[in-house]
TORNUZA-849578 format. One line per field, with one value per residue: residue in three letters; x, y, z of N, C-alpha, C in turn. Coordinates in steps of 0.2 Angstrom, whole numbers, plus 2048, in hexadecimal, padded with zeros to 3 digits. Atoms other than C-alpha are relative to their C-alpha. Layout:
% residues N
nupa	(ALA, ...)
n_px	(X, ...)
n_py	(Y, ...)
n_pz	(Z, ...)
ca_px	(X, ...)
ca_py	(Y, ...)
ca_pz	(Z, ...)
c_px	(X, ...)
c_py	(Y, ...)
c_pz	(Z, ...)
This chain:
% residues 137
nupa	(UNK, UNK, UNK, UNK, UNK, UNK, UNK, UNK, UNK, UNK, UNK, UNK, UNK, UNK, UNK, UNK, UNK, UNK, UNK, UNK, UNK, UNK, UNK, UNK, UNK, UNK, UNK, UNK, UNK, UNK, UNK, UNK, UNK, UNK, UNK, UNK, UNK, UNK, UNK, UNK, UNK, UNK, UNK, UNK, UNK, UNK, UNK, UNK, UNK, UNK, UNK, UNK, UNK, UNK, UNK, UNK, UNK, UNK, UNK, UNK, UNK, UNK, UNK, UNK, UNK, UNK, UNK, UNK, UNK, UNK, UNK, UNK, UNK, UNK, UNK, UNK, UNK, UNK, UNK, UNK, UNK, UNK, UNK, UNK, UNK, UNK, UNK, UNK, UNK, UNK, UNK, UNK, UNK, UNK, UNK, UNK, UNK, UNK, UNK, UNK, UNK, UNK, UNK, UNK, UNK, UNK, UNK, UNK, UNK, UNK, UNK, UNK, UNK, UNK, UNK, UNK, UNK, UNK, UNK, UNK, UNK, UNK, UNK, UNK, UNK, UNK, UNK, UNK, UNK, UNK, UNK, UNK, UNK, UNK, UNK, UNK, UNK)
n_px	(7FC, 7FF, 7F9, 7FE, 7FB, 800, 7FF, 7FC, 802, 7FD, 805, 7FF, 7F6, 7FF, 807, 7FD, 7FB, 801, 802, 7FB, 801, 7FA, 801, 801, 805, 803, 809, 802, 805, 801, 804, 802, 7FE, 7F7, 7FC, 802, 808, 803, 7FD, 805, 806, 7FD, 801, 805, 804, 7FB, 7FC, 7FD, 800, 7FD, 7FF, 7F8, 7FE, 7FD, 800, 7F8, 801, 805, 800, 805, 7FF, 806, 802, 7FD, 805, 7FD, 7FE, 7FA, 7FA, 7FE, 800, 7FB, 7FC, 800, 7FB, 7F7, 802, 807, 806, 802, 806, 803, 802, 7FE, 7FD, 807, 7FF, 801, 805, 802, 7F8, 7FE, 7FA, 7F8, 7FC, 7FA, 7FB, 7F8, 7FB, 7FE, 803, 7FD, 7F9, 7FF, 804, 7FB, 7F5, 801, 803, 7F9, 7FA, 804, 7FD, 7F8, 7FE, 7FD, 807, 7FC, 804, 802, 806, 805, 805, 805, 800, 7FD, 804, 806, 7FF, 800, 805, 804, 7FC, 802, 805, 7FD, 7FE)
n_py	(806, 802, 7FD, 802, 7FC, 803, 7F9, 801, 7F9, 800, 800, 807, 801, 801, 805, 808, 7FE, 7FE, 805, 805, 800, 800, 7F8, 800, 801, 7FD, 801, 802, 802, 7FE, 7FD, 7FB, 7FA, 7FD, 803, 7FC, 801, 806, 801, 7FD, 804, 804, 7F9, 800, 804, 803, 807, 802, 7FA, 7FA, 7FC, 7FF, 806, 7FB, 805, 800, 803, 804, 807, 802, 80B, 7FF, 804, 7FE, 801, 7FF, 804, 804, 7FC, 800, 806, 803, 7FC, 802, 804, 7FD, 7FD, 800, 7FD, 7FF, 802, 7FA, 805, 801, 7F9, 7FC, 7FC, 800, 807, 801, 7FF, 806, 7FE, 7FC, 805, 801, 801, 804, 7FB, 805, 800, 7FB, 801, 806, 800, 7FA, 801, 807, 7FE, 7FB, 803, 802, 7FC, 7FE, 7FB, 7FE, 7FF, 7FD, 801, 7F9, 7FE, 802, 7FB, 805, 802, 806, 804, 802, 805, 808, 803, 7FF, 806, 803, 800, 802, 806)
n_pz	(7FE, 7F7, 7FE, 7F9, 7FE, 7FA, 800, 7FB, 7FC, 7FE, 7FA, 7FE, 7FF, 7FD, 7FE, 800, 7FC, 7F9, 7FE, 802, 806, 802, 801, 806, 802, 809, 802, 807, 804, 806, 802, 807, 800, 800, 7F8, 7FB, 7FD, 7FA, 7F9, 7FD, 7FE, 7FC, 7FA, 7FF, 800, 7F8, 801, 7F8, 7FE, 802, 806, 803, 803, 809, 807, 7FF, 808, 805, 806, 806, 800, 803, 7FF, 7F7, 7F9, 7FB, 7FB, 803, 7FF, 7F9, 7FF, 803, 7FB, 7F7, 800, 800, 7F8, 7F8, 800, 7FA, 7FC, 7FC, 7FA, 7F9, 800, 7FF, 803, 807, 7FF, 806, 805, 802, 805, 7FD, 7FF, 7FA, 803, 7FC, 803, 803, 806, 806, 802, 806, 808, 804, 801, 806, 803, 803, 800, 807, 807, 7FF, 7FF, 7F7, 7FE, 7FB, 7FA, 7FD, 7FD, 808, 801, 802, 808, 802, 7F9, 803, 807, 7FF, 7FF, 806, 803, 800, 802, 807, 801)
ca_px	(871, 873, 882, 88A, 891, 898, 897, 89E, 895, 8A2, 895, 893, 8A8, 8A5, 896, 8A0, 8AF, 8A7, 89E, 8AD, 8A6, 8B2, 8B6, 8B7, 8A5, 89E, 88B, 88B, 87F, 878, 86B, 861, 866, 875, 881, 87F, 86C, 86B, 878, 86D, 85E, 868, 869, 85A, 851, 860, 867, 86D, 86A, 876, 876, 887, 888, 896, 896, 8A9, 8A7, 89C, 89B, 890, 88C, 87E, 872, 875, 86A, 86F, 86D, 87A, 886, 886, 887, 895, 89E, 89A, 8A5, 8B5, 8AD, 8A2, 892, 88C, 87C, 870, 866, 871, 875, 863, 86C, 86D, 85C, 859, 86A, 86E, 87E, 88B, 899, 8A8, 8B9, 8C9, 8D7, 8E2, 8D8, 8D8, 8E9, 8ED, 8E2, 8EB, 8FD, 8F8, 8EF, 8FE, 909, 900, 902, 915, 914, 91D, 90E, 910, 90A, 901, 8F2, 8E1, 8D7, 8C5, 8C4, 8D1, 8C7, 8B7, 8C1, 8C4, 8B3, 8AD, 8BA, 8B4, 8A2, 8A7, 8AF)
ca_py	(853, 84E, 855, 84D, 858, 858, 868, 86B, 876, 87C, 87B, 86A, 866, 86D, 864, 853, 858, 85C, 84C, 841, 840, 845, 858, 851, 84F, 852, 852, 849, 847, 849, 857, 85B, 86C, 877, 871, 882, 883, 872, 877, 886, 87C, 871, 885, 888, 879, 877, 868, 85E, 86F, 879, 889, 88B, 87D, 884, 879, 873, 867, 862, 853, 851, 83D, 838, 82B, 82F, 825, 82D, 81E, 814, 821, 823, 810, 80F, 81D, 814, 808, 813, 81D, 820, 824, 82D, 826, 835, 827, 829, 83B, 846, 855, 84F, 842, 83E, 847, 83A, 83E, 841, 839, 836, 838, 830, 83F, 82E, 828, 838, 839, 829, 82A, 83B, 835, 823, 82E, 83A, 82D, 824, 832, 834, 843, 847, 845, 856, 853, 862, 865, 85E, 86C, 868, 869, 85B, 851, 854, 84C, 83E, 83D, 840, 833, 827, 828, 828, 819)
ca_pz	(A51, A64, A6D, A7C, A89, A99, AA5, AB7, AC5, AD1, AE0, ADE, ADE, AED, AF5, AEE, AF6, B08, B08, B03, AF0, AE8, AE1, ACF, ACA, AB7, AB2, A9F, A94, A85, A7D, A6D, A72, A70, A7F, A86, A87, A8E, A9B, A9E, A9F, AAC, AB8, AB4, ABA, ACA, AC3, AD4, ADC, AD5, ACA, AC5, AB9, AA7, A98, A9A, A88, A7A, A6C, A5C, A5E, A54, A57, A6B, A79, A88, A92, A86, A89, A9A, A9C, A91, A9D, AAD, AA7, AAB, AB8, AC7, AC5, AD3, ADB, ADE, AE8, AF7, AF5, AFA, AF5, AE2, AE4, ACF, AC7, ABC, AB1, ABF, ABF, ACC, AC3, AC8, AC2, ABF, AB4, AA8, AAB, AA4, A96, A8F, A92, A88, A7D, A7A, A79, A6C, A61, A64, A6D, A80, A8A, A97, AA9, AB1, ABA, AB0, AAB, AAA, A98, A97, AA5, A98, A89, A92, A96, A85, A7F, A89, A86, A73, A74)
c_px	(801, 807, 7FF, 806, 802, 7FF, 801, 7FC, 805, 7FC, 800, 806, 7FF, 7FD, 802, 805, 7FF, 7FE, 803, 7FF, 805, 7FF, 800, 7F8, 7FD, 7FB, 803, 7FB, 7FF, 7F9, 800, 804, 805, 7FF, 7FF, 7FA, 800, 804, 7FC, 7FA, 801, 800, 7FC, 7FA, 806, 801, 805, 804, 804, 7FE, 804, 801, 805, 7FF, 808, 803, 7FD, 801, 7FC, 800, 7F7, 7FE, 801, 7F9, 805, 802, 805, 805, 803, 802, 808, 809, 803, 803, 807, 7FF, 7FB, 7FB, 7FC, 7F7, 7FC, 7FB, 803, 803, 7F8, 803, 7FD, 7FA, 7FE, 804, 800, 806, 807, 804, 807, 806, 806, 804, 805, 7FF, 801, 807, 802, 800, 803, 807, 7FF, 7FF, 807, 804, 7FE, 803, 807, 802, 800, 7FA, 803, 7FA, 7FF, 7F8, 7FC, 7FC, 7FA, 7FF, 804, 7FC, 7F8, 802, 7FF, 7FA, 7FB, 802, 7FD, 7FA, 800, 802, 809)
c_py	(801, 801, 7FB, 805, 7FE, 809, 7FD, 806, 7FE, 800, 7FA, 7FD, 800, 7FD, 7FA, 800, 7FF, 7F8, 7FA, 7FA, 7FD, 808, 801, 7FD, 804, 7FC, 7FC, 7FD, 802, 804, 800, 806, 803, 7FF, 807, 804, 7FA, 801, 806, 7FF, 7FD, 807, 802, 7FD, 7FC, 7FB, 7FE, 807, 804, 806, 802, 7F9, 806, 7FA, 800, 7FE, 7FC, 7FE, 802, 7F7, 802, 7F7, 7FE, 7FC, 802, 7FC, 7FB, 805, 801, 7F9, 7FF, 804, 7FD, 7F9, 803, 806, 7FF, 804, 803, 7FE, 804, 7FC, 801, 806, 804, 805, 800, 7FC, 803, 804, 7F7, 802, 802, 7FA, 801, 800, 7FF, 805, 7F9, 7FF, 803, 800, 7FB, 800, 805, 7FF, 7FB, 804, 803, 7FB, 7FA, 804, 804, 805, 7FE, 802, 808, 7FE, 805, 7FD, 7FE, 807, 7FB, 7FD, 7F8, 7F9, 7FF, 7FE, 7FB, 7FC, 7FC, 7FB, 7F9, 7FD, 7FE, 7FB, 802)
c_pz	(808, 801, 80A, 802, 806, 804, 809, 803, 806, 806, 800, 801, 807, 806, 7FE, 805, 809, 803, 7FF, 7FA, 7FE, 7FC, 7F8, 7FD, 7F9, 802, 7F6, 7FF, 7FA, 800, 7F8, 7FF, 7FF, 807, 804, 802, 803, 806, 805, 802, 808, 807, 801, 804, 809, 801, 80A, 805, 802, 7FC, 7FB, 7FC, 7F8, 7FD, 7FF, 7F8, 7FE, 7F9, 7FD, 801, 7FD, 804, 809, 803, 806, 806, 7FE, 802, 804, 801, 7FE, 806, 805, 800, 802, 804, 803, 7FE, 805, 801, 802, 806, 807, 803, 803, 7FD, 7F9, 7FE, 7F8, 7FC, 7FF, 7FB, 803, 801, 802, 7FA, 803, 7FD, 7FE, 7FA, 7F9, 7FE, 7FA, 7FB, 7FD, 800, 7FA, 7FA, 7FA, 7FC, 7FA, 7FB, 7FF, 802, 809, 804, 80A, 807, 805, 803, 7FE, 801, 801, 7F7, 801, 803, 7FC, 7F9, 804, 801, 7FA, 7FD, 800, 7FE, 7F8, 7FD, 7FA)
């Protein structure tokens, strides 16, 4: 079954960051593979020329087209444009996050399920549910 993941290389954060990106950039996509072979795939092959990419989190979603998923994302984020980047030229899966955004989404979330939503710092993890969330619908 197809897995949707998301993963983070810390070299890139900082190559967004430098060129007035942004320092929260996730790759997501979907693979056949186990999420931790496709993200080693992705270092292997010096996905928008990094090496350092981790696998931060990964979904079972069945009947996955990649390009529906991402579509459905880039309604609720930025998609970053490898077109205007030469660094990244044909990375397709990255995408810009607003920390608000997440925010938001986990306090609603909480608070929905009648718990005291706490306000701290996003992990990535929490920053790759909300991706997953969205995607997910």
């Amino acid at each position: 079954m197809p897995s949707l993941y998301v993963a983070q290389s810390k070299a890139l954060n900082e190559w967004g960051s430098d060129v007035g990106l942004s320092k929260n950039l996730y790759k997501v996509g979907v693979t056949d593979l186990p999420p931790k072979d496709a993200v080693a795939a992705l270092n292997d092959e010096k996905f928008a020329a990094q090496t350092d990419w981790a696998l931060i989190k990964a979904e079972p979603v069945e009947g996955a087209d990649e390009a529906t998923l991402l579509g459905r994302l880039a309604l609720k984020e930025k998609p970053v444009d490898p077109k205007y980047y030469p660094r990244i030229r044909g990375a397709t899966g990255i995408f810009r996050v607003k920390l608000e955004n997440a925010e938001n989404h986990i306090i609603i979330k909480a608070s929905l399920e009648g718990e005291m939503p706490k306000l701290a710092k996003l992990k990535p993890v929490e920053v790759a549910g909300y991706l997953i969330q969205n995607v997910l619908g």
